[in-house]
N, C-alpha and C positions, 0 to 999 in steps of 0.2 A: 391715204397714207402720204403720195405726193405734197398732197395740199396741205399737210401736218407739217411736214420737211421743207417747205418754203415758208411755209408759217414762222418755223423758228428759224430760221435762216435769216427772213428777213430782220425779224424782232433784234437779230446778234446785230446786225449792220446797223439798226435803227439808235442803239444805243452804246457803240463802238466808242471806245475814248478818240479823243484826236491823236494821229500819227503821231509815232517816236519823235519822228526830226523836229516836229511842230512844239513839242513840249519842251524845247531845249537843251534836255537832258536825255539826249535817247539810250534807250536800255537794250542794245543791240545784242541779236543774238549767237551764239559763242560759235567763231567760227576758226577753221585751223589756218591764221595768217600767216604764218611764217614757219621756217624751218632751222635749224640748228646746223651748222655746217662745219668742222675743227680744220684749223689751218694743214695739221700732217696728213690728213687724207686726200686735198684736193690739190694740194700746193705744186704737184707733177703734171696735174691732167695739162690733155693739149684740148685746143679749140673746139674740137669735135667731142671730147670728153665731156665738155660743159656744156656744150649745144643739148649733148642726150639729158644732161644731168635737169639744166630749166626743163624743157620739153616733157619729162617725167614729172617733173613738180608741179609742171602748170595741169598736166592731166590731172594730178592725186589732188588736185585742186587748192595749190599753196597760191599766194599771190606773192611772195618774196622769198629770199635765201637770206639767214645771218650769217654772215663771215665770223666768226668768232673771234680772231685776234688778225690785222692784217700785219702788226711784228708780232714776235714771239721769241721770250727772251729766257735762257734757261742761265742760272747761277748757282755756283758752288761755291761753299764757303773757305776761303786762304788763312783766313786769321782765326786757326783755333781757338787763342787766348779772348777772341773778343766776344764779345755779347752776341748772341743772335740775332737782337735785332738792330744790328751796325748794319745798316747798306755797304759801307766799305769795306766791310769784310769779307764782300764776296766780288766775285769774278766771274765774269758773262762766259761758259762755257760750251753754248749753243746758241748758235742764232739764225731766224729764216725771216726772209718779209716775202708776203703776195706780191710786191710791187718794189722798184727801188724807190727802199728807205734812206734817207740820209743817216738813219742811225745804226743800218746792218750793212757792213762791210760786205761787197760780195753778191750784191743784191741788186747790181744794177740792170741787168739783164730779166729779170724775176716780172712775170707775166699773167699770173695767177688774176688778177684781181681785174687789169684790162681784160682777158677771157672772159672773166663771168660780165663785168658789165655787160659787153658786146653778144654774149649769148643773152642777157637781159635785154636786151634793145631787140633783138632781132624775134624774140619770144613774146615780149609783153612782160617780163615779170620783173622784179626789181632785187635790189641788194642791199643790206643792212650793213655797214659797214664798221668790223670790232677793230678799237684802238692797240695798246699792248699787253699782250700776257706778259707777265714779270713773275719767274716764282718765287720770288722773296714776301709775295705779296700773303704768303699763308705763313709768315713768321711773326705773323701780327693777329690783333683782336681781343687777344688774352689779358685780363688784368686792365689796368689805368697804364695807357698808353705813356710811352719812354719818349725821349728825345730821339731814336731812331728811328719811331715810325714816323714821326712829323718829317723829320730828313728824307727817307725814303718815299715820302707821299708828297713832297714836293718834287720832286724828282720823277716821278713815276709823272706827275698832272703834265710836267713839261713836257715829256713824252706823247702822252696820249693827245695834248694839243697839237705838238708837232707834227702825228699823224693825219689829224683833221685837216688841216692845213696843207699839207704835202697831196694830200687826195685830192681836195677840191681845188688845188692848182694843176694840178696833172689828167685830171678827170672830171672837173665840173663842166667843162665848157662843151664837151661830146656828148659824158653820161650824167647831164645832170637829172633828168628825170629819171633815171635809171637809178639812182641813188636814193635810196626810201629815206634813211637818216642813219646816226651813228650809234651803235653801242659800246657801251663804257662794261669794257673785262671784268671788272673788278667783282668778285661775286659779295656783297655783302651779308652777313648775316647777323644773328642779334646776340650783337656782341655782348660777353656778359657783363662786366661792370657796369657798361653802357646801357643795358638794360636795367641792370639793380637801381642805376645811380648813384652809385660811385665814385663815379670818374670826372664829378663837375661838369660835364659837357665836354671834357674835353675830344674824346671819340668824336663827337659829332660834328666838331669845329675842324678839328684832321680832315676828317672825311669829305667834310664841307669841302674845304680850300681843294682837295682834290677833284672830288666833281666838277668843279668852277676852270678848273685846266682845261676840261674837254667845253664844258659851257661855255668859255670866254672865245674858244676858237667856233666852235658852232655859231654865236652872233657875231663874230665878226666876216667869217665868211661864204655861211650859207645859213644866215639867223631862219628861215623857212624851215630845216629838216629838223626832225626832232631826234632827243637822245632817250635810247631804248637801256633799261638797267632791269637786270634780271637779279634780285636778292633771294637768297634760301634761307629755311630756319629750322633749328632745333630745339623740337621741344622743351629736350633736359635742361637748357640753360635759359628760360626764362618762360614766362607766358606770351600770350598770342597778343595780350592786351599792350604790356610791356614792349613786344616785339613790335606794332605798331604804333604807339608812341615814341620810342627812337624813329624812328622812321617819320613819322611826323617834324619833328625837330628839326631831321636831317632834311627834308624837303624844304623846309622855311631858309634853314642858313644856308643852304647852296642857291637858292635861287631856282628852284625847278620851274619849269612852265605850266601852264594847262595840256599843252601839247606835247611834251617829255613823256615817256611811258614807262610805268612800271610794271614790269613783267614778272609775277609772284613765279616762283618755282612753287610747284605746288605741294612737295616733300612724296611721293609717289615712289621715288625712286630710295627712300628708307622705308618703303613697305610701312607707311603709315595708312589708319585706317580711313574710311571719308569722309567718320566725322571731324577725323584732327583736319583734314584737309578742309570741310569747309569753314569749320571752326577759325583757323589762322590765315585765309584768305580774307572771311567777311570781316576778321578785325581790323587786315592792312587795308582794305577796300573803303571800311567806313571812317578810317581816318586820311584817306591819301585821295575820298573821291574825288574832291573840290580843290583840289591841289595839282593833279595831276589825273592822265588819264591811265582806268587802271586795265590792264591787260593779267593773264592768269599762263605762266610757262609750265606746261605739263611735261612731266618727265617719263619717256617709254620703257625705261627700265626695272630691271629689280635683280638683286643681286649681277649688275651686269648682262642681263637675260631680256631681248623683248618681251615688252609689257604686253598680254593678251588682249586683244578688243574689247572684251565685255567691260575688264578691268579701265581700259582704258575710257569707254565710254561711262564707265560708271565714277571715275575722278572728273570729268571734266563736268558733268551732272551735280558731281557736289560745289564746283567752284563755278557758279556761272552767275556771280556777281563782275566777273568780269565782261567788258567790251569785247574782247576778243583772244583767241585759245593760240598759243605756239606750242610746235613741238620741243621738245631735246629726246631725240633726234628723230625725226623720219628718215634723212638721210643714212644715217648709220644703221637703224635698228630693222627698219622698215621697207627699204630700197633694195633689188637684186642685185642690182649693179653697184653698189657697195660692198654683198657678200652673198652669195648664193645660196645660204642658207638663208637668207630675207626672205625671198620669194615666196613661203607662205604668206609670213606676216604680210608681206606687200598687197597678195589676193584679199586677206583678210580684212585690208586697212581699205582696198576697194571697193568691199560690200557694206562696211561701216558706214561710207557714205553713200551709198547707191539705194537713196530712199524711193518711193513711191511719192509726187507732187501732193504734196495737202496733206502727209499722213506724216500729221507729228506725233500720235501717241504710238507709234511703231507696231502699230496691230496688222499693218500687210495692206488696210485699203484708205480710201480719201473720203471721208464719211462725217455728218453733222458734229461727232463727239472730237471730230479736229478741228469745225470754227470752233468750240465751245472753249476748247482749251487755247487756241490762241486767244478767242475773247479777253478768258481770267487770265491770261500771260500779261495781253498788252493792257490791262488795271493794274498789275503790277501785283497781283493775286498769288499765293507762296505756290508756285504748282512748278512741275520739273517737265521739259521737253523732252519725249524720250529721243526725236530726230528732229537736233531743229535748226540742221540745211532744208528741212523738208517744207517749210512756212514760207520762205523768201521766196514768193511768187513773182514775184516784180524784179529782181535782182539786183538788190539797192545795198545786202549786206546786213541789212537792219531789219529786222519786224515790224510794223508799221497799222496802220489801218488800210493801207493801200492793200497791203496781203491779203488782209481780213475779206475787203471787197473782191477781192481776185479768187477767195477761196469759196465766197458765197456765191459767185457768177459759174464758178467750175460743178459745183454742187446741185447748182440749181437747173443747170443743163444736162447732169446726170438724171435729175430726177422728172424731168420733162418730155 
């Protein structure tokens, strides 16, 4: 029986594709990058607050934090008689930055954001850095775009350039590896005339010139980090095909990178089921591959409620045409130390990954029938990983032939 077990053992390595990185295109497998973090919950902690906060994450095995908005900008509307989507009709009624902003009064003292770098440096881990939240920014999408949204998105791009800029002068020179790259707030979604075709392009040309406010500061003064954009979508107002075609568009006229990311929300958090979820990832995926890299933002919620493990492993299994998995939120939904009712989930979110090495079909042992299914993984064969932290033997982040090797040498010294 030995001699049958190295028999195929070897036969799997003998005719292994070449490594992911080798092919160009590696098809890495889904892991949880990042974490979701909202400016009102962390925006008080002190030093030591953040030290716990990375230290936690780096255990739960995150390699970054997203800052979600580092200003944040609330408005109320003054001018009843006017249109809603007037920008000038409304009046900045709240305002906080992580750091002093030139654009929040009041804000100069504000430490948030030096904190988490300096706890990212002294951790290992890094920081994703969100531009502005504006909430006028959901008084828009509806119908063939007005003259106010164009107003308000030029306006808005100044801004969110402004912040790029104000960071990486005030924090590049200390925390510049400590900075992963920037995220652009803006949630987009598939907007509907913009979807029908309707609107001439014109949605997509707005949107364009706003993306390019954070773009044109990113190459100017840290052209190396990339810009992370997290879009959602809803069903009702268009198809999945539709919804990636806008998005297509919108990647061309703004100028996105290869190295830009797009972070699908994966719709989890409206209790869609996994076929809608893998259905409207593989559309954005297969139109946004070669464009940019596509990453997959899993949402932990539902009705407000953490999302349960199974559940949650069972979303990220239907989207793993993505590069790499984010939360919304581990931090909030998941963490103790954000709410003391976490603490299960937290346990919960700790066994999820605390696989057995080599046992990616989740059966409990490390056994010939997990080379076989890395084999058909790495051909690129339609098969679903049920643990697949569990394959990355080598610790490279990606799946590989290297593994494949690692997993035949582990195997073959069990059975000797």
């Amino acid at each position: 029986m030995k001699r049958l077990t190295a028999a195929l053992i070897s036969a799997l390595l003998l005719t292994a594709p070449a490594s992911a990185a080798s092919q160009g295109d590696p098809h890495a497998m889904p892991l949880f990058e990042a974490s979701f973090l909202q400016g009102w919950l962390c925006r008080g902690w002190t030093p030591e607050r953040w030290m716990q906060e990375m230290q936690d994450m780096k255990a739960a095995g995150f390699r970054s934090v997203i800052l979600q908005s580092a200003v944040d900008l609330t408005y109320g509307q003054t001018d009843s008689a006017a249109a809603k989507t007037d920008p000038a009709a409304y009046a900045c009624t709240e305002a906080y930055a992580l750091y002093p902003a030139k654009a929040v009064s009041g804000s100069a003292d504000a430490h948030a954001l030096s904190d988490a770098l300096s706890a990212a440096k002294q951790t290992g881990m890094q920081v994703w850095i969100g531009t502005v939240s504006d909430s006028r920014w959901w008084n828009y999408g509806w119908g063939v775009p007005d003259d106010g949204f164009a107003a308000w998105s030029a306006e808005n791009a100044a801004a969110c350039g402004a912040v790029v800029r104000e960071v990486t002068a005030l924090y590049g020179e200390d925390y510049g590896a400590q900075i992963a790259g920037f995220y652009y707030n803006n949630e987009i979604w598939n907007f509907d005339a913009a979807c029908a075709g309707t609107d001439g392009g014109k949605t997509a040309d707005i949107l364009a010139e706003n993306l390019r406010g954070t773009l044109d500061a990113v190459a100017a003064v840290c052209p190396e980090k990339p810009l992370l954009i997290s879009p959602f979508f809803n069903r009702d107002l268009s198809s999945a095909a539709a919804y990636a075609a806008f998005w297509g568009a919108l990647a061309d006229r703004a100028g996105l990178r290869q190295t830009d990311i797009i972070a699908h929300q994966d719709g989890a958090g409206r209790a869609y089921d996994t076929d809608t979820l893998s259905e409207w990832a593989s559309a954005l995926h297969g139109v946004l591959r070669d464009r940019v890299t596509f990453w997959v933002n899993n949402e932990t919620f539902r009705s407000d409620r953490p999302l349960g493990m199974a559940d949650l492993k069972a979303d990220v299994l239907a989207t793993d045409c993505a590069k790499r998995h984010i939360l919304f939120s581990w931090n909030h939904y998941y963490h103790a130390a954000a709410n003391e009712e976490n603490a299960q989930y937290e346990r919960d979110f700790g066994k999820l990954l605390a696989v057995t090495a080599g046992d990616l079909n989740d059966d409990g042992e490390c056994s010939i029938a997990d080379a076989e299914a890395l084999y058909h993984w790495l051909r690129r064969d339609r098969i679903a990983l049920q643990n697949w932290t569990a394959g990355d033997l080598d610790g490279s982040g990606s799946l590989n032939a290297v593994d494949l090797a690692l997993l035949k040498r582990r195997l073959l010294s069990a059975s000797s």
